[in-house]
FIKOLVEX-469582 format. One line per 4 residues: number of its first residue (from 1); for each residue x, y, z of N, C-alpha, C. Coordinates in pm, whole numbers. Each point is the difference from the previous one (the first is absolute). Layout:
NUM) X:Y:Z:X:Y:Z:X:Y:Z ~ ...
//
This chain:
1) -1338:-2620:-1962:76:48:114:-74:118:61 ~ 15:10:142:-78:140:45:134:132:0 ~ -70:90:29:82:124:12:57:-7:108 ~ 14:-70:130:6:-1:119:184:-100:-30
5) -61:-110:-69:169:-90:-53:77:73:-59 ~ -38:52:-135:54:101:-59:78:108:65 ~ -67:78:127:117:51:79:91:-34:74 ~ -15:-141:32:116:-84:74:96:-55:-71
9) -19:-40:-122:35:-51:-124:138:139:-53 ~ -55:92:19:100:141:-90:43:77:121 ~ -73:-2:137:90:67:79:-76:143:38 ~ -120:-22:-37:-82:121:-6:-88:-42:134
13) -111:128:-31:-54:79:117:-136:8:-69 ~ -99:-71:2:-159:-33:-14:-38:148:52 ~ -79:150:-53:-52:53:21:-147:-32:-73 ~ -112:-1:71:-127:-62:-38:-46:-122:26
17) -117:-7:-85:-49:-132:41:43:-144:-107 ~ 31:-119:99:39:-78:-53:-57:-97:-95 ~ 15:-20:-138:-105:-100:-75:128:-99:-102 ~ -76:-88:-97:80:-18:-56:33:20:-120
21) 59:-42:-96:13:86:-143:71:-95:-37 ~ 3:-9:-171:43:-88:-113:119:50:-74 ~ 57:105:21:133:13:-164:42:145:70 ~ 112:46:-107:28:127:6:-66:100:-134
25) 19:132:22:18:89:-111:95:82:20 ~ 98:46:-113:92:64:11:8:145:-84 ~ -183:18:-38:-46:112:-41:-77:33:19 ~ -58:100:51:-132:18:-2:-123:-14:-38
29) 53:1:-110:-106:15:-98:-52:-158:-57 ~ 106:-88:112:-56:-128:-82:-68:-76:158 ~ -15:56:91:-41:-17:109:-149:-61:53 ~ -61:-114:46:-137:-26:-41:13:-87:152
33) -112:20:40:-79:-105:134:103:-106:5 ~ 58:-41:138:87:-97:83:148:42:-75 ~ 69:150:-1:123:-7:-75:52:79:138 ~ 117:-18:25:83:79:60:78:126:-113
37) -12:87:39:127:85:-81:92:70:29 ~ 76:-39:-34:179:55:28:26:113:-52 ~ 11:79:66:51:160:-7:142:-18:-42 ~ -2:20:-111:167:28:-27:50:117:-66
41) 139:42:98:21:150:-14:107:0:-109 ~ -10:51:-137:81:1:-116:52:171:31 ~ 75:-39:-95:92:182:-89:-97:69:2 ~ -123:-44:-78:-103:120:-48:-146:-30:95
45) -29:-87:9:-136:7:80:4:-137:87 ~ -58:71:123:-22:-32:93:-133:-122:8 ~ 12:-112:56:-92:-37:-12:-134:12:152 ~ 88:44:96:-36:61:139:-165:96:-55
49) 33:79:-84:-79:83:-36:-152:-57:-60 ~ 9:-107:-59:-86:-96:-67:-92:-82:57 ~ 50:-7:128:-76:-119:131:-125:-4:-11 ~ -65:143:-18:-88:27:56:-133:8:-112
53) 62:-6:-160:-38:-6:-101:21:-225:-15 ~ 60:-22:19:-28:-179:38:-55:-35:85 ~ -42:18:111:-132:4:49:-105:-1:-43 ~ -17:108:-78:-129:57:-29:-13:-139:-134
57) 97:-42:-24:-32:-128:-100:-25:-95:58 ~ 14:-23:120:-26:-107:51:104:-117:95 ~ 103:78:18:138:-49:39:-51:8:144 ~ 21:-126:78:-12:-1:129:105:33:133
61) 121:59:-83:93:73:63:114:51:-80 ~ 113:34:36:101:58:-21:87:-73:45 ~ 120:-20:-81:156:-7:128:95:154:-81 ~ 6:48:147:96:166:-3:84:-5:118
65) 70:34:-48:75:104:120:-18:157:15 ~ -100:23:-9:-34:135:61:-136:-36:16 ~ -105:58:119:-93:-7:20:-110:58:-104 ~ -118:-64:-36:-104:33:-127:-175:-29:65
69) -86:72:-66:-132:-23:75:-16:-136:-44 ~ -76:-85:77:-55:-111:-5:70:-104:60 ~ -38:-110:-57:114:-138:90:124:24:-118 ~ 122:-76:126:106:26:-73:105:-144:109
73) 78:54:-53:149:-135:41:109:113:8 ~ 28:56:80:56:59:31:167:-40:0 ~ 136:-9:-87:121:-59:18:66:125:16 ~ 138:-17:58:127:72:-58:69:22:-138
77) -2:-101:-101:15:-13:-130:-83:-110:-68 ~ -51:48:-117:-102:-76:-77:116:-122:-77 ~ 50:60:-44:116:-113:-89:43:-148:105 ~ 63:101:127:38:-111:104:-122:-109:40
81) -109:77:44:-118:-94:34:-36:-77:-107 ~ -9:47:-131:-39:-157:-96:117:-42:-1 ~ 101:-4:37:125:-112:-3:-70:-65:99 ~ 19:29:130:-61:-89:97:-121:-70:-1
85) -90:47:-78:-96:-83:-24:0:-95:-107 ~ 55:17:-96:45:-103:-81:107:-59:62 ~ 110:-11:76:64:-92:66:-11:-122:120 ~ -162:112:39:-20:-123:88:-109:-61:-65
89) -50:-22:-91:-63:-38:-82:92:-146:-61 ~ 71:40:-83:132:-80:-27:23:-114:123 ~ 35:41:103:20:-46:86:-68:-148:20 ~ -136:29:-21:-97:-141:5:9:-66:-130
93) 73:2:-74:16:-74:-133:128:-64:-8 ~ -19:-115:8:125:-160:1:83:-73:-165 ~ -79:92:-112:11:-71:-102:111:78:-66 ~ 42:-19:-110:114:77:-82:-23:108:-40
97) 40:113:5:-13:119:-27:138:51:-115 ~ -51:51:-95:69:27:-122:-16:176:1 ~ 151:34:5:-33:141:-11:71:15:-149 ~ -7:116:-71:12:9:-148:34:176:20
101) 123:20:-117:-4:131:5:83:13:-184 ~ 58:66:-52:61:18:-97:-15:158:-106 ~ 80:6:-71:-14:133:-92:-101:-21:-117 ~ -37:-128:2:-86:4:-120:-93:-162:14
105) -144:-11:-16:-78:-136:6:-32:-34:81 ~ 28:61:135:-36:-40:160:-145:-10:-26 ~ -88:54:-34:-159:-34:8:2:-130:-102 ~ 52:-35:-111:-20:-88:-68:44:-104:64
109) 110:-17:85:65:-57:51:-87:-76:129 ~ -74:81:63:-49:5:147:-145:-84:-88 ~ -10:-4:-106:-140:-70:-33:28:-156:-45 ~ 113:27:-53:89:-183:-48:40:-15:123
113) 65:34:106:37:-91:112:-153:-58:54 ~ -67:100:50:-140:-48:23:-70:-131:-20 ~ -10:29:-166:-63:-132:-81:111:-111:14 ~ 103:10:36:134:-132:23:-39:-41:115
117) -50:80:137:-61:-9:96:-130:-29:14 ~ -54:-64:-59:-133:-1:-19:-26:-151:25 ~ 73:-94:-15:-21:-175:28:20:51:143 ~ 56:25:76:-17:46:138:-142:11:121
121) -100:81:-121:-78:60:78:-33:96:-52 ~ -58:92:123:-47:171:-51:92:82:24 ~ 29:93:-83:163:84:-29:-62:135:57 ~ 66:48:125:-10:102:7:81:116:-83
125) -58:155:-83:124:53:-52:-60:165:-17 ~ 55:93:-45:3:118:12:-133:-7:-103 ~ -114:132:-23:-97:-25:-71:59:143:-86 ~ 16:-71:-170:100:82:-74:138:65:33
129) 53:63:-25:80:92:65:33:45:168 ~ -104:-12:46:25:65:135:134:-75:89 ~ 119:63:-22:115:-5:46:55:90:36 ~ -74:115:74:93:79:79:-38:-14:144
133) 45:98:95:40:18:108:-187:-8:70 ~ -53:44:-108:-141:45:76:-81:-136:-24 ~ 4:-78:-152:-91:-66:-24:71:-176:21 ~ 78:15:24:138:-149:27:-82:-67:100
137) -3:39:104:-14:-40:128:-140:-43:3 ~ -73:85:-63:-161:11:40:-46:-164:-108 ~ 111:-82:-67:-40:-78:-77:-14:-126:104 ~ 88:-5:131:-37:-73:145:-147:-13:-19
141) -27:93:20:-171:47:34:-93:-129:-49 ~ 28:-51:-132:-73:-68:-13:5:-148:-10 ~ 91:-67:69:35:-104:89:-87:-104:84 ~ -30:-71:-61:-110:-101:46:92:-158:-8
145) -86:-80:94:47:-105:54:41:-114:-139 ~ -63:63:-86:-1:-116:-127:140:46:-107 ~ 99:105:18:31:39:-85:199:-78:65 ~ 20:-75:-104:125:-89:35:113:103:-50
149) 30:93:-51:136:31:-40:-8:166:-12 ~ 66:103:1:-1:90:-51:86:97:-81 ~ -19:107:-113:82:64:-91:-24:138:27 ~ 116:59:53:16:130:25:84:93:-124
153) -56:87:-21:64:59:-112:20:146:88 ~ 138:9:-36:82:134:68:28:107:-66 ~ -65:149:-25:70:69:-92:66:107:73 ~ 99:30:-91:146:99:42:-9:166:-41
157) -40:80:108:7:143:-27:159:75:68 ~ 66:-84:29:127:6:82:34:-70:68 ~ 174:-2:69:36:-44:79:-76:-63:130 ~ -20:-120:98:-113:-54:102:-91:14:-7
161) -85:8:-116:-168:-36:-37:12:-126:-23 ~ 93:-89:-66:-5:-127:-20:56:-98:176 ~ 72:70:36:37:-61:151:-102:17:137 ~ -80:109:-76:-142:-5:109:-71:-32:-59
165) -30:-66:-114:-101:-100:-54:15:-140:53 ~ 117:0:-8:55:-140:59:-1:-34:139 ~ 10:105:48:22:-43:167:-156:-8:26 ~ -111:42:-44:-118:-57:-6:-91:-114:-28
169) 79:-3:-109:-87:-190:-111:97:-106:40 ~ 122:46:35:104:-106:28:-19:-89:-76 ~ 65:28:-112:4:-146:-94:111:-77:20 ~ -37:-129:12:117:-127:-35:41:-19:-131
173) -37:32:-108:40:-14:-132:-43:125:-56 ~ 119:63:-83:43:102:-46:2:21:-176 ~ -47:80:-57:-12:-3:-164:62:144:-8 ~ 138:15:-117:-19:147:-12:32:-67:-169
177) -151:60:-89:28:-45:-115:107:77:-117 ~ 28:135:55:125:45:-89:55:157:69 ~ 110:31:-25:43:168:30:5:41:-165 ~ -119:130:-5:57:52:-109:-19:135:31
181) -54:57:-65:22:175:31:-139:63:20 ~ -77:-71:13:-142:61:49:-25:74:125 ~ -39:118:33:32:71:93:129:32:70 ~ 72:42:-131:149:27:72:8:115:5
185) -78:124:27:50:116:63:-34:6:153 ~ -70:-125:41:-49:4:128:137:-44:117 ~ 98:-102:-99:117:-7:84:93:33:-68 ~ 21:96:-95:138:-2:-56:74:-40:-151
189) -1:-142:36:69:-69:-56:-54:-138:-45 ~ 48:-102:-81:-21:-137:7:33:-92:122 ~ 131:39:46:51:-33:154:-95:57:50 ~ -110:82:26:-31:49:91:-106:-103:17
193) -77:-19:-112:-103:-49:-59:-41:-213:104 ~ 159:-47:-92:52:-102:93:-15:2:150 ~ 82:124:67:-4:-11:149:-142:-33:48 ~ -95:96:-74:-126:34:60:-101:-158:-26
197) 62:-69:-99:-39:-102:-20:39:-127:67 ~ 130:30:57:42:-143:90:-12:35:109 ~ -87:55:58:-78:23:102:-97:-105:30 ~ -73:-38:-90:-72:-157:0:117:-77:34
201) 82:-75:-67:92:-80:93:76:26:11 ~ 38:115:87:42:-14:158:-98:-6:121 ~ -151:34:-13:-38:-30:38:-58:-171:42 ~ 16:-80:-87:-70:-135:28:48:-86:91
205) 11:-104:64:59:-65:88:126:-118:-58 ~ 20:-19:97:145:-54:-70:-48:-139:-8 ~ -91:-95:-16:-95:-104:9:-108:-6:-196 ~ 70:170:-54:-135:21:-86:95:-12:-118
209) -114:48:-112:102:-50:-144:-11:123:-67 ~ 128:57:-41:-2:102:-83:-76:-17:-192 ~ -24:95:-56:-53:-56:-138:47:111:-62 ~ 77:-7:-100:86:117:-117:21:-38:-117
213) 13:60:-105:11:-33:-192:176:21:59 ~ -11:-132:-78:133:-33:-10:96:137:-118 ~ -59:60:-93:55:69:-83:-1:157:39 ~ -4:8:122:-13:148:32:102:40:13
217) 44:121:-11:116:45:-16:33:18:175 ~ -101:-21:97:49:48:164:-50:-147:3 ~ 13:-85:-67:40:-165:86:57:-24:129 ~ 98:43:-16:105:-48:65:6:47:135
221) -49:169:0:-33:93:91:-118:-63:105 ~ -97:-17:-88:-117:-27:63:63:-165:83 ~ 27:-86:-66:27:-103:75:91:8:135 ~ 109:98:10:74:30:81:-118:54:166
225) -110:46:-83:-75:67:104:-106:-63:79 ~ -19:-151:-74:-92:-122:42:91:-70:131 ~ -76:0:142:55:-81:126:-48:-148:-11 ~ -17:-17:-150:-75:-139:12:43:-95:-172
229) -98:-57:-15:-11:-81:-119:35:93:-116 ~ 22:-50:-108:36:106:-132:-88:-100:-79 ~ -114:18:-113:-15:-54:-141:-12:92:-90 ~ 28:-24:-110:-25:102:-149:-72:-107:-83
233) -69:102:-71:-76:-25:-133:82:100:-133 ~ -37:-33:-75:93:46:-124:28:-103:-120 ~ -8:60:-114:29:-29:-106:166:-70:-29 ~ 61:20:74:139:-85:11:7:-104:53
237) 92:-68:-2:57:-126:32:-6:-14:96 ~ 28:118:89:77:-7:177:-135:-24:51 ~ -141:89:-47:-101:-58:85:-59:-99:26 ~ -54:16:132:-37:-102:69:-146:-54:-60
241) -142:92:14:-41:-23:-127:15:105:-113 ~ -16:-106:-123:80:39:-158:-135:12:-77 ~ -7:145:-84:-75:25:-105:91:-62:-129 ~ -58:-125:-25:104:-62:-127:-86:6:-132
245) -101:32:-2:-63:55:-186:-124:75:27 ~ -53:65:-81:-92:102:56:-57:17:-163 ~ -91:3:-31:-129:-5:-118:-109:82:16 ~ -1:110:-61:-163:84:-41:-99:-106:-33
249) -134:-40:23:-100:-35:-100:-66:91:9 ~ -34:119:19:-85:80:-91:24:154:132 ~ -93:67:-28:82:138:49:-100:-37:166 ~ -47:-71:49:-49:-15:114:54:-147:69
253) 72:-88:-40:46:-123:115:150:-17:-90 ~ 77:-77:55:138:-32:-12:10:-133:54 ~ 152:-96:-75:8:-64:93:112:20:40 ~ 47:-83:115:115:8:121:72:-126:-13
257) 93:-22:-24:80:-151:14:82:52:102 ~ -37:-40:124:73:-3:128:116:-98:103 ~ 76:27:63:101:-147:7:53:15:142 ~ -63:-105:108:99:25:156:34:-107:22
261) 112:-16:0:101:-142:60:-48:-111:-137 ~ -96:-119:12:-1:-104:-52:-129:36:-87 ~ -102:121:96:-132:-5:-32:-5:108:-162 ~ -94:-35:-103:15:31:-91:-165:60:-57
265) -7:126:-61:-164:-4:-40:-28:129:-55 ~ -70:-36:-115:-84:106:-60:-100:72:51 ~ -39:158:8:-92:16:90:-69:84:-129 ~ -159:9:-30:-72:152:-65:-41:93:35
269) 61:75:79:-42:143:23:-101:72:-44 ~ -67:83:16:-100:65:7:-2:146:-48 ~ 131:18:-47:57:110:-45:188:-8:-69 ~ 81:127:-42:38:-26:-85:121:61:43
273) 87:15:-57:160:53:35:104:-129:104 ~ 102:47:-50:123:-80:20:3:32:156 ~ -35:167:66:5:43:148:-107:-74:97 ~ -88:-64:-83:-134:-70:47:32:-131:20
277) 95:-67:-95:79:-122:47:44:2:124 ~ 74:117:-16:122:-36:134:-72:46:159 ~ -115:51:-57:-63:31:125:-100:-125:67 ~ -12:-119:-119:-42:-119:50:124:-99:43
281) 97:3:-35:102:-70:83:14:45:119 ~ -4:139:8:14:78:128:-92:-88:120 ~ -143:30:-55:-121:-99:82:30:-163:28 ~ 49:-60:-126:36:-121:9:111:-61:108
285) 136:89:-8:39:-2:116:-26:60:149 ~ -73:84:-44:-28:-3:195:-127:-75:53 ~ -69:-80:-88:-111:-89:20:84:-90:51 ~ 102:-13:-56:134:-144:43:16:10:121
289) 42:153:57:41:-6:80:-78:-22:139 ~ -180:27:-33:-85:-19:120:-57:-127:6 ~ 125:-84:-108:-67:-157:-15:-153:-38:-53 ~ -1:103:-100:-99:-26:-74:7:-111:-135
293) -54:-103:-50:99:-111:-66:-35:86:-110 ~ 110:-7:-106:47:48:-131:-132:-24:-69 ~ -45:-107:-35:-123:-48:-95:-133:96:30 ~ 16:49:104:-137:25:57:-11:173:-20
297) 128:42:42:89:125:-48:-66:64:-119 ~ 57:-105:-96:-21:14:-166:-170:10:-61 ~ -51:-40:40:-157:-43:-41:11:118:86 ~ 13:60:110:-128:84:62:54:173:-85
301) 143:-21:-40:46:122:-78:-65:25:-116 ~ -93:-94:-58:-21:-17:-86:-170:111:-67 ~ -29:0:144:-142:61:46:35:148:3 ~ 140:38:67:18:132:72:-81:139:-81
305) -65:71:99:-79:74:-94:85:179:70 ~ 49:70:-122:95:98:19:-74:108:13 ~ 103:126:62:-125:124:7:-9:82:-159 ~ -84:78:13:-54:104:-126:112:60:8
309) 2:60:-136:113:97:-62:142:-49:-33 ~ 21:-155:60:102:-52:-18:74:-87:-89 ~ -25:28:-165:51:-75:-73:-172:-46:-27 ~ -123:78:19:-113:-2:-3:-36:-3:-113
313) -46:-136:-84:-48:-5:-180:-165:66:19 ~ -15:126:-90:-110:55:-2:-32:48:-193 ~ -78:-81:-40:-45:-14:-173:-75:195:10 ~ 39:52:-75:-71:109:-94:6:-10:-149
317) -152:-13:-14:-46:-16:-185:112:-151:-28 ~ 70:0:-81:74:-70:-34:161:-32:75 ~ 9:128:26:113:-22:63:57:-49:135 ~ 93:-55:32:22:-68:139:94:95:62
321) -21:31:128:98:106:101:33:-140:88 ~ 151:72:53:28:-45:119:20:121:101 ~ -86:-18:116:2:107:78:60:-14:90 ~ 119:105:91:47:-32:66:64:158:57
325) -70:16:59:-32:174:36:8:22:212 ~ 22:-106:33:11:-16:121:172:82:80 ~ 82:3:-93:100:49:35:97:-22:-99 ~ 126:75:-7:109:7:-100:113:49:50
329) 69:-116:-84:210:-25:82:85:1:-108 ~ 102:48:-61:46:-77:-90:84:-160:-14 ~ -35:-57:109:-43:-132:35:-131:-108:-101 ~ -91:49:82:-112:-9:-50:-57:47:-154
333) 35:108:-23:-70:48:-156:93:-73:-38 ~ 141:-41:-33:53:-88:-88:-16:-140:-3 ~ -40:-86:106:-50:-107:21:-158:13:-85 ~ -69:98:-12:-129:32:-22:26:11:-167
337) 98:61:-35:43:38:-158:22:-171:-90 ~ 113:-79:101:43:-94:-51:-131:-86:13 ~ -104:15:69:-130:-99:-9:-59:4:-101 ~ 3:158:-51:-97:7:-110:54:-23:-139
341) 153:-10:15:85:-29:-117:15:-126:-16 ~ -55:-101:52:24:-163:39:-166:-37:-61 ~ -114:59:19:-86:-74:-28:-62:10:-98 ~ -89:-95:-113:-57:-13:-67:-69:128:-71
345) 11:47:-96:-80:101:-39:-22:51:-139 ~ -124:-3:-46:-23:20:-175:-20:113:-7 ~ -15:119:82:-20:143:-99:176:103:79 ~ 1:57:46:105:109:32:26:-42:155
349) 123:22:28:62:23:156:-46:89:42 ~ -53:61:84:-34:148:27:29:-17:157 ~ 131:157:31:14:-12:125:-36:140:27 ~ -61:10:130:-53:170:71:42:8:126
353) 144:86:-11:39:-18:139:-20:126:71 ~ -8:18:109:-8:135:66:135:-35:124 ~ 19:152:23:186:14:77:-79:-63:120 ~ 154:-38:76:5:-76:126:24:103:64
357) -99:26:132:47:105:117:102:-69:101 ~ 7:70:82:97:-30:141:113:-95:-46 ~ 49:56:-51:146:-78:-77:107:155:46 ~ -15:110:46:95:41:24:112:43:-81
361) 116:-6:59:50:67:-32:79:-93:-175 ~ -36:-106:11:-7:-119:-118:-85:-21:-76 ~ -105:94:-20:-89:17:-74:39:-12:-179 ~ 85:96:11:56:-28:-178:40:-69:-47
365) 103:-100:111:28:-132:-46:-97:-155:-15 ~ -99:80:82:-74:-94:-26:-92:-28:-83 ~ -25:96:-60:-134:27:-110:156:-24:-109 ~ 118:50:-44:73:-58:-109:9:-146:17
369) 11:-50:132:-9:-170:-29:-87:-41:-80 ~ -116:52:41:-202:-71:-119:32:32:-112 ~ 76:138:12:41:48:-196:98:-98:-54 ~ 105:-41:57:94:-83:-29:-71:-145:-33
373) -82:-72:99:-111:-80:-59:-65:-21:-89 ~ -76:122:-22:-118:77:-119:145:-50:-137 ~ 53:53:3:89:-26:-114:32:-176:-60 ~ -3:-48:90:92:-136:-47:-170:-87:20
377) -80:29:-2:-146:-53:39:-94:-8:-173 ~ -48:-93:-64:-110:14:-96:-126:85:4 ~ -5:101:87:-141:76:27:-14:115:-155 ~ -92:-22:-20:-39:84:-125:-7:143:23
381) -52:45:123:-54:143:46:36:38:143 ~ 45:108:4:23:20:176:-63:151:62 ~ -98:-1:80:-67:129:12:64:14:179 ~ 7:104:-22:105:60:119:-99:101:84
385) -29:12:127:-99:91:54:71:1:149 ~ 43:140:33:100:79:91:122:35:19 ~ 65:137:26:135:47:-37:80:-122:-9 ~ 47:-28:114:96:-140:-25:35:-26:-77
389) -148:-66:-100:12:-70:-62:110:33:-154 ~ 47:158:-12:80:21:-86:128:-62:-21 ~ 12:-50:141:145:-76:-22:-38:-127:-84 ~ -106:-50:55:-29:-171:-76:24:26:-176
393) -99:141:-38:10:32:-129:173:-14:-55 ~ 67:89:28:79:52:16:119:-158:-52 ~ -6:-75:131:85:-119:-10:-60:-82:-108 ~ -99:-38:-31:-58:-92:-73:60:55:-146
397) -51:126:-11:100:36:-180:117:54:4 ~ 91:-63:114:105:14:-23:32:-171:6 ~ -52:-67:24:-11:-166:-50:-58:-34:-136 ~ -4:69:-43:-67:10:-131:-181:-21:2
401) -42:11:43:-177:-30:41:-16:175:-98 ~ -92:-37:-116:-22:142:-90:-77:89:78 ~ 36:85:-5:-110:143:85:-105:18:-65 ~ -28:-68:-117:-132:-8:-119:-87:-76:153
405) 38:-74:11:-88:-151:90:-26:59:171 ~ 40:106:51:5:90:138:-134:125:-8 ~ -91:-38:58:-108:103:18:54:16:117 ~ -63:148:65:28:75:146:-136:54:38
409) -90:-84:122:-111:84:36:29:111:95 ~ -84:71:-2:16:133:117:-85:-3:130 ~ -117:-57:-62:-127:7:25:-87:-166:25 ~ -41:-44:108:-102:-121:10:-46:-20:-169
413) -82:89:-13:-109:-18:-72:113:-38:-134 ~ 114:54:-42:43:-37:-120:17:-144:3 ~ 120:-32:141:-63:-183:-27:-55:-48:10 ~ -187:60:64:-39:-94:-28:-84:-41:-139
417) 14:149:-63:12:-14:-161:75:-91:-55 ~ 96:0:-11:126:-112:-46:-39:-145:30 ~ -51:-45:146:-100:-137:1:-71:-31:-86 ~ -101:130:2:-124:-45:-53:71:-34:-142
421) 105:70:-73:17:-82:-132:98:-93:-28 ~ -25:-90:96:57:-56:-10:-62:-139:-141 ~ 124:-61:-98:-149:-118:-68:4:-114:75 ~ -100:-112:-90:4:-103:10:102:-76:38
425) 5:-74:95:173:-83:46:90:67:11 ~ 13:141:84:106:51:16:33:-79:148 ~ 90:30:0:-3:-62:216:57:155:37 ~ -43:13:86:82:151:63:42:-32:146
429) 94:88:66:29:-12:143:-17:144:40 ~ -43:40:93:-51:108:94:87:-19:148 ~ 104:65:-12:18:48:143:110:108:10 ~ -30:13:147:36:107:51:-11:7:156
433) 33:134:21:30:1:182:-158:44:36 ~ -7:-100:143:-202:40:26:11:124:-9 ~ 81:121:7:-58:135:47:-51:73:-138 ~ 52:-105:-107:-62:52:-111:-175:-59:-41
437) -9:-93:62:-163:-52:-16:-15:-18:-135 ~ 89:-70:-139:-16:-36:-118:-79:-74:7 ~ -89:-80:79:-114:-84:-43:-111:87:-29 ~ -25:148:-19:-82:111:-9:-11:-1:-157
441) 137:-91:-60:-5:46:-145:-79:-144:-90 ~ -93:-71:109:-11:-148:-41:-161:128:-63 ~ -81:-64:-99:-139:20:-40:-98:-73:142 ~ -132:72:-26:-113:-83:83:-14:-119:-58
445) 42:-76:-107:-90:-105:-83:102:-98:3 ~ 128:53:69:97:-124:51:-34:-91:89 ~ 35:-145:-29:-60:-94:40:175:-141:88 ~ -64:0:113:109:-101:47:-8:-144:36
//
């Protein structure tokens, strides 16, 4: 695209000379020959200030709203203009568009719809994570004539971040894979959590198909908020598609016995947990819904290749980790607890949890839920690393879990002492909230 579209495209004002350019950067510092870079003005730093230091890397312009030396794209608001440019982007795309949002698995989620989407064609979809306001839109960007379907993944920092995600990608089919309490000081509440989440459908068209776990406790809510189709996935009866048996074979694939209407089938996953099931029914039904045939569905789920840190099998010396350091819910770490209590293992359980941030003002209840877990769970050892985490202690030996079997790190380096001794055939699980960076406590000689 040239810089010249690009300002017609966002609504801007071409100061300089016009050429063309390949991608964005949304840092400076990662800025290199044919990048545009987006000045974005945060709490603490400015990215206005930086322009001129991305340049000098090689960035063939700027988009600001304030004037900067060199070529630039001159808007009124940076946020607004990549909406518009990712919307009219959107705009030229005819095929199914899947938007995805939830409290917990949306990236896991956004990679199984994908691969369900994949007998289709070429899947357009967010590259990792990038689901906010800045990096959502800019996933348009790379939109070529060959690519049949696309997966938008939406993430929630409050109230209408998810309804201006939407009014951009405009999806016809809708995924919200669960409400739990992950980032709930950002709205409040669990209701709050919900609202900010059925924002995806209410946004979709009344022509499109809603997609929800039948076992959520805001079922009923969320369906009330769909102008269109309703399906669930879930482990119950009522769903539409049914997780009906679910099998570990070893701490890296699983299988899935899956069930919609008449159609019936075993699938092997590529990874492990009961939450990893339901996140392939999830895919399975909305592949249904873009008339993707079931058979074809199944085989291509079969391939899906997941991101790092996520339930990530990584061997040290003898021992096996499951890494999963990407983020933490008490959602998630107990789904993550009950994985590691389900699978195969000849030396010790070993769990290393570190506290969940942005939980708010529910913070204590939520770290006693994992303790309440930790208790009724076979894990041999439980190493605890950040305040929080005293409640988990705390609840677990009051479930009877011995305080003999509870180490407390202070310090990185102690767990990643505690790894390193780990023996032969222990399995361990590692997680925690990213802001703690527990994959720091893996050795160099770990192998994945």
């Amino acid at each position: 695209m040239r810089l010249s579209e690009l300002a017609r495209r966002t609504g801007g004002s071409l100061v300089g000379q016009d050429q063309e350019f390949t991608g964005f950067a949304l840092d400076n510092r990662e800025a290199h020959p044919g990048l545009v870079f987006v000045a974005i003005k945060g709490n603490r730093v400015d990215g206005h200030d930086y322009a001129d230091s991305a340049a000098a890397l090689g960035a063939v312009a700027a988009l600001v709203e304030r004037p900067v030396g060199g070529t630039h794209i001159l808007v009124p608001n940076v946020v607004e203009a990549l909406g518009k440019l990712g919307r009219s982007l959107r705009e030229e795309f005819s095929g199914p568009v899947v938007g995805i949002t939830g409290s917990n698995g949306k990236t896991t989620a956004k990679e199984m719809v994908a691969a369900a989407l994949s007998p289709l064609g070429l899947v357009l979809k967010n590259v990792g994570n990038q689901n906010s306001e800045f990096t959502s839109p800019l996933t348009w960007f790379g939109l070529t004539p060959e690519h049949k379907s696309a997966v938008i993944e939406m993430g929630m920092r409050g109230l209408d971040q998810i309804r201006h995600l939407a009014e951009i990608s405009k999806p016809n089919l809708g995924l919200i894979t669960m409400i739990g309490s992950a980032h709930i000081e950002m709205v409040g509440s669990r209701q709050g959590i919900a609202d900010a989440k059925a924002e995806l459908f209410e946004s979709l068209p009344s022509d499109g198909v809603a997609h929800l776990w039948a076992d959520d406790e805001f079922a009923g809510y969320l369906r009330s908020k769909a102008p269109c189709r309703v399906r669930t996935f879930g482990a119950g009866p009522d769903a539409d598609m049914r997780l009906v048996g679910y099998k570990a074979l070893g701490v890296d694939r699983c299988e899935a016995r899956l069930s919609l209407g008449s159609w019936n089938s075993t699938i092997e996953l590529p990874t492990v947990g009961r939450h990893q099931a339901l996140n392939a029914a999830a895919a399975l039904l909305v592949a249904d819904s873009a008339n993707v045939p079931l058979a074809q569905t199944a085989e291509a789920l079969t391939q899906v290749q997941l991101p790092a840190m996520r339930m990530e099998i990584v061997r040290q010396g003898g021992a096996t980790i499951m890494l999963d350091t990407y983020n933490a819910s008490p959602d998630s770490m107990v789904a993550a607890i009950r994985t590691l209590s389900e699978l195969p293992c000849e030396g010790r359980r070993v769990a290393i949890i570190g506290e969940m941030k942005e939980l708010g003002s529910v913070s204590e209840l939520g770290h006693r839920r994992v303790g309440r877990e930790i208790s009724i769970s076979p894990i041999d050892e439980l190493v605890l690393y950040g305040e929080e985490t005293r409640f988990i202690a705390e609840e677990a030996k009051q479930g009877g879990f011995a305080a003999s079997r509870i180490k407390v790190a202070t310090r990185i380096d102690e767990v990643r002492a505690i790894v390193a001794s780990l023996f032969d055939g222990d399995l361990a699980l590692i997680k925690g909230s990213r802001a703690l960076e527990l994959e720091r406590a893996l050795n160099q000689g770990a192998t994945k």
